[in-house]
N, CA, C and O atoms as a MOPAC input file, in Angstrom:
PM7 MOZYME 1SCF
protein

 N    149.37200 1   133.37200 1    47.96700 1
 C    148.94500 1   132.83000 1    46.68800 1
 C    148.30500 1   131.47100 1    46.95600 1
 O    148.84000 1   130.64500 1    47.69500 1
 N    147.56200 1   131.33800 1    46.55900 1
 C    146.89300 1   130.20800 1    47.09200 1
 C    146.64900 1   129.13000 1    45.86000 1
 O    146.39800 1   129.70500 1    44.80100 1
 N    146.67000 1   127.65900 1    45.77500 1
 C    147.45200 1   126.67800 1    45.27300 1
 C    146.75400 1   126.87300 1    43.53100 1
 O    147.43000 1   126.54700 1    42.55500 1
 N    145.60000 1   127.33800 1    43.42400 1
 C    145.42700 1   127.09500 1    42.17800 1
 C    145.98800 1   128.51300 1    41.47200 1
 O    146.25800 1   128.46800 1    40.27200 1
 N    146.14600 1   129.64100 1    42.13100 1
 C    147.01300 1   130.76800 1    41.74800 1
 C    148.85200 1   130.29000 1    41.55000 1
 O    149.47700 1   130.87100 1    40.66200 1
 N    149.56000 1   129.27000 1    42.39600 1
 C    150.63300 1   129.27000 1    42.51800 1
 C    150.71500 1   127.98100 1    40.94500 1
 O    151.65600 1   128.03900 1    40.15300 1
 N    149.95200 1   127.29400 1    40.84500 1
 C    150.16500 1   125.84900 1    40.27000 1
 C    149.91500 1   127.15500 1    38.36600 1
 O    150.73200 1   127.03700 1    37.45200 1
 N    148.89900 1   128.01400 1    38.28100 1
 C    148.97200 1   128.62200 1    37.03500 1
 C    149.97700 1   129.07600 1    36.77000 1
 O    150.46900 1   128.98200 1    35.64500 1
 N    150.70300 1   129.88000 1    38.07700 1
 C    151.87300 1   131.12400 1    37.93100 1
 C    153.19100 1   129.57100 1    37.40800 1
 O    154.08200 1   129.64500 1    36.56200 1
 N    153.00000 1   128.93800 1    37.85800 1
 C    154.40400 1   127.81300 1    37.31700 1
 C    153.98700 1   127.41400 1    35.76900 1
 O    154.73600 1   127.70400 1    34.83600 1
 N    152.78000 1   126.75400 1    35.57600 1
 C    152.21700 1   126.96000 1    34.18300 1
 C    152.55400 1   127.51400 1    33.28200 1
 O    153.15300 1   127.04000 1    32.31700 1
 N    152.17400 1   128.77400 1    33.47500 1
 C    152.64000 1   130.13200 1    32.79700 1
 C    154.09500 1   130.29800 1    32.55900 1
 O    154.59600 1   130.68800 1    31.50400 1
 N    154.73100 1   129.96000 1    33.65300 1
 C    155.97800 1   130.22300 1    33.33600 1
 C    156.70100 1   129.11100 1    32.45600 1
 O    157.50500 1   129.42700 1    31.57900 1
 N    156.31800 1   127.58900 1    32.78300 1
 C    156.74800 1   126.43300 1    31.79700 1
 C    156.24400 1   126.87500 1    30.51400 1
 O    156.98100 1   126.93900 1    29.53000 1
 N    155.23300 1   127.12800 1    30.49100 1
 C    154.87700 1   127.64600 1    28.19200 1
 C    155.90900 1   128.82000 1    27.94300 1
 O    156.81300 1   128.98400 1    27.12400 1
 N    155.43100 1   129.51900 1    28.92200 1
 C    156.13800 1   130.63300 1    27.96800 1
 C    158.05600 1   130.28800 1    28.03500 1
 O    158.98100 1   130.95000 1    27.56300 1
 N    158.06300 1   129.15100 1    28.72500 1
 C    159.67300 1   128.86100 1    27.97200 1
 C    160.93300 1   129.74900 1    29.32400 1
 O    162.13400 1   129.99600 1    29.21900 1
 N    160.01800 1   129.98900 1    30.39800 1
 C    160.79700 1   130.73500 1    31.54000 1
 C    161.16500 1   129.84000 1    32.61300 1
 O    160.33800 1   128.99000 1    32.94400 1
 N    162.13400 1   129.89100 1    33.13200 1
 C    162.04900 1   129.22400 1    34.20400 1
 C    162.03200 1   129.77500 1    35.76500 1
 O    161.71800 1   129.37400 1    36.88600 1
 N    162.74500 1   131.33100 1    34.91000 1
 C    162.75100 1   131.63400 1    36.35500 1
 C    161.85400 1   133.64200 1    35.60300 1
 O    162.31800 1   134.50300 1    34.85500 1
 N    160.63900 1   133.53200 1    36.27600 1
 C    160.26000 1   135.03500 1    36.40600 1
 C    160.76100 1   136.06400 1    36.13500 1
 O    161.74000 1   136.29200 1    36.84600 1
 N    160.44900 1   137.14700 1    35.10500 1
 C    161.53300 1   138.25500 1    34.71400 1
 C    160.79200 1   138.99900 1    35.93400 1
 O    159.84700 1   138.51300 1    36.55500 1
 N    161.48100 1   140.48900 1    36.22100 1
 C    161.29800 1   141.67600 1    37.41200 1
 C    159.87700 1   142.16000 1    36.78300 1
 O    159.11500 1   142.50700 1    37.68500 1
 N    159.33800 1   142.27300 1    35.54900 1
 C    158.19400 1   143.07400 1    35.11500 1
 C    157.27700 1   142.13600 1    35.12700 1
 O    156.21600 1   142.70600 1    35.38500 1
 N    157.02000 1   140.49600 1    34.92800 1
 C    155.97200 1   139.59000 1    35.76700 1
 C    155.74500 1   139.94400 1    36.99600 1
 O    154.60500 1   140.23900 1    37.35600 1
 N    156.99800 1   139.97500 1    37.99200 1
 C    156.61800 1   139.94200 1    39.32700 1
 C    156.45500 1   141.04800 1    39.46600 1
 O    155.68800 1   140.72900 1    40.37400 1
 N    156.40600 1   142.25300 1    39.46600 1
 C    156.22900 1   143.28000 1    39.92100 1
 C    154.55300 1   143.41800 1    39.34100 1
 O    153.74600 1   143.90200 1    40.13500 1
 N    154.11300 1   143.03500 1    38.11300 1
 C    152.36300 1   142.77400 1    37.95100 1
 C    151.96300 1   141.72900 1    38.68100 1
 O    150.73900 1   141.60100 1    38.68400 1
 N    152.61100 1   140.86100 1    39.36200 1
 C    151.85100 1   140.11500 1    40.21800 1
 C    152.06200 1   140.68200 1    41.54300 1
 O    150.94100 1   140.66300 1    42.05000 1
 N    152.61300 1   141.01500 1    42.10800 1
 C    152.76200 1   141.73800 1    43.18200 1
 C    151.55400 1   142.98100 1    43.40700 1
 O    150.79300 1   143.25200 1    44.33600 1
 N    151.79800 1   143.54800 1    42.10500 1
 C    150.84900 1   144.55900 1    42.25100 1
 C    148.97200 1   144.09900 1    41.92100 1
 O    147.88900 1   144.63200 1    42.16200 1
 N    149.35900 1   143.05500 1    41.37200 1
 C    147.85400 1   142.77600 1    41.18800 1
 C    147.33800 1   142.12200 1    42.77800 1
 O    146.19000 1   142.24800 1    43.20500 1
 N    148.27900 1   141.52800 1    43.39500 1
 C    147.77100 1   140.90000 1    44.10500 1
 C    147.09100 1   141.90700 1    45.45800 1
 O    146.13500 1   141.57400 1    46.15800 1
 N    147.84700 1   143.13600 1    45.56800 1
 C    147.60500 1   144.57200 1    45.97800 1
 C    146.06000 1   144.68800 1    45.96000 1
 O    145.17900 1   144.60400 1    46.81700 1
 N    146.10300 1   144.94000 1    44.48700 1
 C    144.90200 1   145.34600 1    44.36800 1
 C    143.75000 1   144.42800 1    44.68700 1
 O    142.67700 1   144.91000 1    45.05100 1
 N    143.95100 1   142.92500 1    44.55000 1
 C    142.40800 1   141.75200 1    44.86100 1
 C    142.54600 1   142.38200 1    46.60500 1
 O    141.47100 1   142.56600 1    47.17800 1
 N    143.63300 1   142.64100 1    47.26100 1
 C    143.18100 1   142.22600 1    48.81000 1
 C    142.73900 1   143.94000 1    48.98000 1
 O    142.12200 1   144.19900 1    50.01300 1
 N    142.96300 1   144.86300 1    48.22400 1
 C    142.14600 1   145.71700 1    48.49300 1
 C    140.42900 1   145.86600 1    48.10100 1
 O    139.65800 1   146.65300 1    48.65100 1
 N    140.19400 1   145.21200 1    47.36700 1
 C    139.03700 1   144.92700 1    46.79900 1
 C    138.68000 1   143.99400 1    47.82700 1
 O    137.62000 1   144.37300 1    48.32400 1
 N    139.01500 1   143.14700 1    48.26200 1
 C    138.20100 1   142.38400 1    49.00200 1
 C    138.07700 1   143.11400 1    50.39400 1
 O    137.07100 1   142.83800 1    51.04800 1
 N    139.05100 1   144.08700 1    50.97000 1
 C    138.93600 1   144.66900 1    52.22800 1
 C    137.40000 1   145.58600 1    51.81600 1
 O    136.39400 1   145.27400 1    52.45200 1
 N    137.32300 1   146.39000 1    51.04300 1
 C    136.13200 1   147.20700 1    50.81200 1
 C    134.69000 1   146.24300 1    50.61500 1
 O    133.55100 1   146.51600 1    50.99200 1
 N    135.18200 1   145.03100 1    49.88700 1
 C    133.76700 1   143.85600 1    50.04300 1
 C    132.78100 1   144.74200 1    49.53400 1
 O    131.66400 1   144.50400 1    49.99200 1
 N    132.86300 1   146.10300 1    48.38000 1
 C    131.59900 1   146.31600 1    47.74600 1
 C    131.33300 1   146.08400 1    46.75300 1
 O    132.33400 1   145.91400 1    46.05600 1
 N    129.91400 1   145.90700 1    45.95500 1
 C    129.75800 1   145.09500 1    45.15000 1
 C    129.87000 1   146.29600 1    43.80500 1
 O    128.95500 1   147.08800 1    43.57700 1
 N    130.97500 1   146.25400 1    43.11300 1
 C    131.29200 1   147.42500 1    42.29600 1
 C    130.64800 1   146.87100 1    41.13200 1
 O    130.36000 1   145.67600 1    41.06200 1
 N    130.36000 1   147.89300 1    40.00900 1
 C    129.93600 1   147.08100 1    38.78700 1
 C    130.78200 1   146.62200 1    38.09500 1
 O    131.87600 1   146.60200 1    38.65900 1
 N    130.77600 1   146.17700 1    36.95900 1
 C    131.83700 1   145.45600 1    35.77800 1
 C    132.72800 1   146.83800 1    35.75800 1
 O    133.94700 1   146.68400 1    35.83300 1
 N    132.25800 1   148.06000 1    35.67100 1
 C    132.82000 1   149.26000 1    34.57600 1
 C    133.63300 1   150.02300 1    35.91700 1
 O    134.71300 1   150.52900 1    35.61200 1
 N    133.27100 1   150.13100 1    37.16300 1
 C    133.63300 1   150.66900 1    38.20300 1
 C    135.01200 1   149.59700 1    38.78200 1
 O    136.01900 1   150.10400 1    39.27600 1
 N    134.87000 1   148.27200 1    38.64500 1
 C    136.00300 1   147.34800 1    38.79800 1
 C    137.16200 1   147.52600 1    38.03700 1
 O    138.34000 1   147.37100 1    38.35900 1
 N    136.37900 1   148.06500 1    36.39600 1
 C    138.06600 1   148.36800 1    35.69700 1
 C    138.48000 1   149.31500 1    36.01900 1
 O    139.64800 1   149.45900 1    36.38100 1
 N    137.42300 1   150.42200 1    35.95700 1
 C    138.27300 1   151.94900 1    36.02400 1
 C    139.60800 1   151.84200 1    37.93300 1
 O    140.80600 1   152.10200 1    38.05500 1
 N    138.60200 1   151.37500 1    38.94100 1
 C    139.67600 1   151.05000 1    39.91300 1
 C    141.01300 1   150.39300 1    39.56800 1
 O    142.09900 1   150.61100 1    40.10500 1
 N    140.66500 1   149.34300 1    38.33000 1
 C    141.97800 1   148.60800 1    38.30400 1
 C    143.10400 1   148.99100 1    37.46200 1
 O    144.26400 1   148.57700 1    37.44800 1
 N    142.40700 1   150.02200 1    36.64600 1
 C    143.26900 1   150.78700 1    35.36200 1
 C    144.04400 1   152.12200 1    36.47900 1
 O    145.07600 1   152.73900 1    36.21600 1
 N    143.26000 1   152.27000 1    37.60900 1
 C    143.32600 1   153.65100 1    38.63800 1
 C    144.74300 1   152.93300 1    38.94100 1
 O    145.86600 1   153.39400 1    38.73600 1
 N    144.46100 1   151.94600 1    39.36900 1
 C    145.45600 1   151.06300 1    40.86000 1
 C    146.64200 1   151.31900 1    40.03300 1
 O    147.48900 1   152.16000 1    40.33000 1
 N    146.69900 1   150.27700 1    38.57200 1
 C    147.94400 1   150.41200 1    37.82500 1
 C    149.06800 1   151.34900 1    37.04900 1
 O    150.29200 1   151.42900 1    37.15000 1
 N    148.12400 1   151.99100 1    36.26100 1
 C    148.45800 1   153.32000 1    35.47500 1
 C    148.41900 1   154.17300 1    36.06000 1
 O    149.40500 1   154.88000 1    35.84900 1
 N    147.48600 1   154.73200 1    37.06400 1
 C    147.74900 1   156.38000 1    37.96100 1
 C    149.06300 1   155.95400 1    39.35900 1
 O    150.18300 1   156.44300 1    39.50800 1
 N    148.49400 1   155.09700 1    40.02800 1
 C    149.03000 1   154.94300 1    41.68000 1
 C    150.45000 1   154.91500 1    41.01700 1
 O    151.29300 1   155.80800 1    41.09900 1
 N    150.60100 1   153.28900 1    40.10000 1
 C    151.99000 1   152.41000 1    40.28700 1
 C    152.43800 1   153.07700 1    38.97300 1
 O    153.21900 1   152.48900 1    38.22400 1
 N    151.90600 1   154.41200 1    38.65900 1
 C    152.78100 1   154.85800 1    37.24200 1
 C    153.12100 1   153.59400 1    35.96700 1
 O    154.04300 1   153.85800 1    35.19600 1
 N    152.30800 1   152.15000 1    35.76400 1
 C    152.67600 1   151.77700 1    34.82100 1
 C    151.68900 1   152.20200 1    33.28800 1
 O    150.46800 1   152.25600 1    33.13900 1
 N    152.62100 1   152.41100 1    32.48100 1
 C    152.10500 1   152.80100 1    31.10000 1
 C    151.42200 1   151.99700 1    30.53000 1
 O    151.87200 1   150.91800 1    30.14300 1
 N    149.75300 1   152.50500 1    30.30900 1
 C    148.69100 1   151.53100 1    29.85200 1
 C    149.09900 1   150.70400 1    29.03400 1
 O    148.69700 1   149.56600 1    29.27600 1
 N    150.07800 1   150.85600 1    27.68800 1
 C    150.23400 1   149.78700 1    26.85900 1
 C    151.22200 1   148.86000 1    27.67800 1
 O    152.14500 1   149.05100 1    26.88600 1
 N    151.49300 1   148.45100 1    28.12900 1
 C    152.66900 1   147.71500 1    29.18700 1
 C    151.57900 1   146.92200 1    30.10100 1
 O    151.76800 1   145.70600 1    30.14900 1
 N    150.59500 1   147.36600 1    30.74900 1
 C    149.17500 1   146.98500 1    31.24700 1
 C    148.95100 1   145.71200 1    30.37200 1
 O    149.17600 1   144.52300 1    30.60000 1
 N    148.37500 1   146.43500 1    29.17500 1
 C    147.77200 1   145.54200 1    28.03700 1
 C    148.49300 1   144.42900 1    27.72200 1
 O    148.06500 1   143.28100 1    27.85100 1
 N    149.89300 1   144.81600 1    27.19200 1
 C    150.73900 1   143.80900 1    26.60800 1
 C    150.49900 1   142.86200 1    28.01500 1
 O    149.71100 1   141.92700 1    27.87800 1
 N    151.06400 1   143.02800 1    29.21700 1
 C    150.75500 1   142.23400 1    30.11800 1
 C    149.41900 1   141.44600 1    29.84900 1
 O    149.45400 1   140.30400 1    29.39100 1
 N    148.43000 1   141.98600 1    30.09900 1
 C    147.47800 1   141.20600 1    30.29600 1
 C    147.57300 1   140.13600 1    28.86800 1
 O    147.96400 1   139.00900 1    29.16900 1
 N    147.34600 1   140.29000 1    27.75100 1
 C    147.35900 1   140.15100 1    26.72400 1
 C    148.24200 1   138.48300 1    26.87200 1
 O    147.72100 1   137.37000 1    26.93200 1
 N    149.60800 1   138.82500 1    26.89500 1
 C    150.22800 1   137.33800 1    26.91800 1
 C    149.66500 1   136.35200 1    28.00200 1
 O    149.55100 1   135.12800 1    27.93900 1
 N    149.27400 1   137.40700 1    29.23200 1
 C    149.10700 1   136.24800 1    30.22900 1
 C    147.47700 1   135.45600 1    30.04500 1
 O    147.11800 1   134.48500 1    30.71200 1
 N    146.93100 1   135.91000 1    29.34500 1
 C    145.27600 1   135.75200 1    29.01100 1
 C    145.82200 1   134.44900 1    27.61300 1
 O    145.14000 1   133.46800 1    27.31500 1
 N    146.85100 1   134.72600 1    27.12100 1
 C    147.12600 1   133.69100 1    25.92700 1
 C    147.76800 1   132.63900 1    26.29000 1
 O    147.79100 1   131.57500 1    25.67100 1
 N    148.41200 1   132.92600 1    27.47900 1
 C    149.21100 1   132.08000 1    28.12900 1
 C    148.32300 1   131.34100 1    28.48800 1
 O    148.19200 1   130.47700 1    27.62100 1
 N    147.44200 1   131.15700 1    29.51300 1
 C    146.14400 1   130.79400 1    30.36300 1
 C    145.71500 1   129.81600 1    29.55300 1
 O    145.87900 1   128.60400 1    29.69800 1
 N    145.02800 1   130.52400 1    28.48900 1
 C    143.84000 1   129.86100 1    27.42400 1
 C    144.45000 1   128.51100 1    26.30900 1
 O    143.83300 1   127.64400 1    25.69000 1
 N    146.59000 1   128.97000 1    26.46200 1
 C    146.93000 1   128.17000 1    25.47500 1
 C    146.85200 1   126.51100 1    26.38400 1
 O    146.81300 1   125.38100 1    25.89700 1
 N    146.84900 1   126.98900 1    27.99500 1
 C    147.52500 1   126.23100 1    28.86900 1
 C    146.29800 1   125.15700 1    28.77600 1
 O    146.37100 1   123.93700 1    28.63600 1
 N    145.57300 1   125.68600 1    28.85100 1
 C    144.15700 1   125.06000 1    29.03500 1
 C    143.76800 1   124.33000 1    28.02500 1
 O    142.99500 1   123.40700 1    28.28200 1
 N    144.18900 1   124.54200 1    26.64200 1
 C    143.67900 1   123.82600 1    25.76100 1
 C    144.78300 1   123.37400 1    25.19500 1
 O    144.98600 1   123.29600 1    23.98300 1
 N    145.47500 1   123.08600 1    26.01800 1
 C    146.80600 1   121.98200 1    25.37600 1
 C    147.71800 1   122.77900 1    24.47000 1
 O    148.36200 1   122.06900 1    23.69800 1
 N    147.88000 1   123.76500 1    24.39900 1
 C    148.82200 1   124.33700 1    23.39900 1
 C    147.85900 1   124.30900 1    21.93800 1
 O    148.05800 1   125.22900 1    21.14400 1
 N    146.97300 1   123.41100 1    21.64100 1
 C    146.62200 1   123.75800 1    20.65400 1
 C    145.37500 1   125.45600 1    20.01900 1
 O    144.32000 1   126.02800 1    20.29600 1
 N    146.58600 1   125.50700 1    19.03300 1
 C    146.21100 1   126.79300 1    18.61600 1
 C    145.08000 1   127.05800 1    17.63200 1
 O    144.88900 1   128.22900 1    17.30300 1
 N    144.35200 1   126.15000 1    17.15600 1
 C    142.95000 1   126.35300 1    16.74200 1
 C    142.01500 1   126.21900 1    17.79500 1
 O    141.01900 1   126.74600 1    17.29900 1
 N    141.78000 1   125.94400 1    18.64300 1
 C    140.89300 1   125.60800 1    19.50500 1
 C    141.21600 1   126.98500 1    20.41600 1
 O    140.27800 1   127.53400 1    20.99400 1
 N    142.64700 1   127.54400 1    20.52400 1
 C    142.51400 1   128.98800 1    21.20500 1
 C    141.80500 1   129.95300 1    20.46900 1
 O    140.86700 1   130.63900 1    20.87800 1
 N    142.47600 1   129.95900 1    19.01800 1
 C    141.68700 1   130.93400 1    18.59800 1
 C    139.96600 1   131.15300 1    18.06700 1
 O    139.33400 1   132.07800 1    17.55800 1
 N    139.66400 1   129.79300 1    18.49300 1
 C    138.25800 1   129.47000 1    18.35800 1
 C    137.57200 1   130.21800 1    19.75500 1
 O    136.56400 1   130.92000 1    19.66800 1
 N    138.35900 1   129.92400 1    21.18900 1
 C    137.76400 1   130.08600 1    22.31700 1
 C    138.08300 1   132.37500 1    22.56000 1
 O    137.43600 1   133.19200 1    23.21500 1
 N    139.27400 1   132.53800 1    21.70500 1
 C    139.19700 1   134.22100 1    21.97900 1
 C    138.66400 1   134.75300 1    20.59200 1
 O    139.03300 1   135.87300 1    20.23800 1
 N    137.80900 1   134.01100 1    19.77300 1
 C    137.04800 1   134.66300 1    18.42500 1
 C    138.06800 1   135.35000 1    17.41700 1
 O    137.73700 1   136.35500 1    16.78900 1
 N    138.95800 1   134.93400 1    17.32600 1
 C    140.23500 1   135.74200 1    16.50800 1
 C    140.30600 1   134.75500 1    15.53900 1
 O    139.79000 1   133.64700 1    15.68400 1
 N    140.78700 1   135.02900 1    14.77000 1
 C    141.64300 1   134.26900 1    13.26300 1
 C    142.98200 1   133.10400 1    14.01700 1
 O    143.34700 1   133.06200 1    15.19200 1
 N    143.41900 1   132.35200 1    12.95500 1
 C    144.56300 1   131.78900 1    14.00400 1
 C    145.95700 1   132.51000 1    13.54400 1
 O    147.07000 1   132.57700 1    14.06700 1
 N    145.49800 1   132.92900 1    12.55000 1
 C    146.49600 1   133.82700 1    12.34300 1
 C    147.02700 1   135.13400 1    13.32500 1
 O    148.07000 1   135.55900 1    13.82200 1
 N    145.61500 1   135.45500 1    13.25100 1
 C    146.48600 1   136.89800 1    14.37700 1
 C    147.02800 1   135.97300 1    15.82300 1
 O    148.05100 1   136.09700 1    16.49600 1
 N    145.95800 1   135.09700 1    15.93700 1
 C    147.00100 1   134.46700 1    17.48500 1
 C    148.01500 1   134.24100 1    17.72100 1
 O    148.66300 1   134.54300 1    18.72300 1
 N    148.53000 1   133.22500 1    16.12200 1
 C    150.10800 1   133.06700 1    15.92400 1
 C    150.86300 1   134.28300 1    15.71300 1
 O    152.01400 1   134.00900 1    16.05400 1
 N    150.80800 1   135.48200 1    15.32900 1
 C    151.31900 1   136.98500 1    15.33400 1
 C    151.54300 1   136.74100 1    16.81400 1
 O    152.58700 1   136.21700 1    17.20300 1
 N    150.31700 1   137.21400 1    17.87300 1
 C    150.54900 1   137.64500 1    19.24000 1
 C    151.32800 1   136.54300 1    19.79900 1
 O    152.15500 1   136.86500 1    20.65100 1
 N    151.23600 1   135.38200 1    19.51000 1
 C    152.45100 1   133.94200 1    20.63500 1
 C    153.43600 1   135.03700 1    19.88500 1
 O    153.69100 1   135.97600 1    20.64000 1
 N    153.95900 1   135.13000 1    18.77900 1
 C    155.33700 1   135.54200 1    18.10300 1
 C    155.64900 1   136.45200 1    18.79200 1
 O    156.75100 1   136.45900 1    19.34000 1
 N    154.85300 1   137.35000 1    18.92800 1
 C    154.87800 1   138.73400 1    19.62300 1
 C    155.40700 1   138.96900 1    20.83100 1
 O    156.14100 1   139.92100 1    21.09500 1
 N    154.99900 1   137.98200 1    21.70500 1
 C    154.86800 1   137.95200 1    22.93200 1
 C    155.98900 1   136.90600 1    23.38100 1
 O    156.48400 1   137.13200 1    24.48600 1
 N    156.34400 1   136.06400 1    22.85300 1
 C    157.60700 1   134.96400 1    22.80300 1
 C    157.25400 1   134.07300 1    23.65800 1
 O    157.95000 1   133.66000 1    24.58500 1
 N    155.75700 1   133.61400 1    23.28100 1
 C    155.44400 1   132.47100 1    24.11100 1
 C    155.79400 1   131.02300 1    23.66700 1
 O    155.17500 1   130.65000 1    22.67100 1
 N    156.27300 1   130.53500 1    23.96600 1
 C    156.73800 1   129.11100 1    23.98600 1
 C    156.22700 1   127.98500 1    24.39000 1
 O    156.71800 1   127.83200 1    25.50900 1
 N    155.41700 1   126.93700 1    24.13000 1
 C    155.14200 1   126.06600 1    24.57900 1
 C    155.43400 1   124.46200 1    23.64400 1
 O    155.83200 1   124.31300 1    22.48800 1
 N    154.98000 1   123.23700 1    24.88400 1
 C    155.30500 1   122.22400 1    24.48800 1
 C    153.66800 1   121.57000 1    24.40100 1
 O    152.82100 1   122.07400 1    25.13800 1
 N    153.33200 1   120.58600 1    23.59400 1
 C    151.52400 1   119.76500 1    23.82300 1
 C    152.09800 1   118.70900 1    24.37700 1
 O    153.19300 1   118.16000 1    24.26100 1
 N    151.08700 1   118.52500 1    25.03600 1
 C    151.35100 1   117.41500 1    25.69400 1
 C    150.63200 1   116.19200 1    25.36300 1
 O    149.43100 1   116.36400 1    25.15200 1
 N    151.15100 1   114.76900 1    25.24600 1
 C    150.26200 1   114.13300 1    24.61100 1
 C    149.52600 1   113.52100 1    25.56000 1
 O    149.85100 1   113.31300 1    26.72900 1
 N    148.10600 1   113.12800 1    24.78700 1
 C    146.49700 1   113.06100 1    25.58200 1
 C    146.98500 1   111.73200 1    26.20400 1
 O    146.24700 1   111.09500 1    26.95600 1

C-alpha cells in the first residue's frame, strides 16, 4: 500500500467513526488490491467499459461477492473519500456528486458514516 493509499485507508476509517477495520473492508481491500496488480501485470490499455466488466468479473464471478454488497461498498467508500476531502461539509459533497443534500444525508445515515470538521 503505498503512503497516499495507507494515509486515505486511516482517513476513512477516522470519519466513518472506526478504529479498527471490520473483516468485509478488509477483505474489499485485499481483494481490490488483487485486482490493480493484476491489471498492471497485463499493462493493456483496456477501455473504460472493458475495465469494469473485468472488475465486476474479478468481484462478483471469481470472489463470489454479491453485486449489491459491491455497490454498497463502493458507495460509502466514494462518500467517505469525497466527505474527507471537503471537510465533512455536506453541501459542498453533494454539490461535487450532483445529488440533493438530502439524499446524501439518507446515504451517511445509511451507511453509518461518522465524521468530525475540522476547523480551517
Amino acid at each position: 500500500m503505498n503512503p497516499r493509499e495507507s494515509l486515505f485507508y486511516e482517513k476513512k476509517q477516522e470519519l466513518a467513526g472506526n478504529n479498527k477495520p471490520d473483516q468485509e473492508a478488509q477483505r474489499f481491500e485485499k481483494l481490490f488490491k488483487k485486482f490493480l496488480e493484476k491489471q498492471k501485470k497485463e499493462r493493456s490499455s483496456l477501455s473504460k467499459q472493458d475495465f469494469l466488466i473485468n472488475f465486476l468479473e474479478h468481484f462478483c464471478v471469481k470472489n463470489r461477492i454479491p453485486f449489491r454488497n459491491l455497490m454498497d461498498h463502493l458507495e460509502r467508500t466514494l462518500l467517505v473519500r469525497i466527505l474527507s476531502e471537503m471537510n465533512g461539509n455536506q453541501k459542498v459533497t453533494s454539490q461535487v456528486l450532483g445529488i440533493k443534500h438530502s439524499t446524501l444525508n439518507e446515504k451517511i445515515k445509511r451507511h453509518g458514516i461518522q465524521f468530525k470538521k475540522n476547523s480551517l
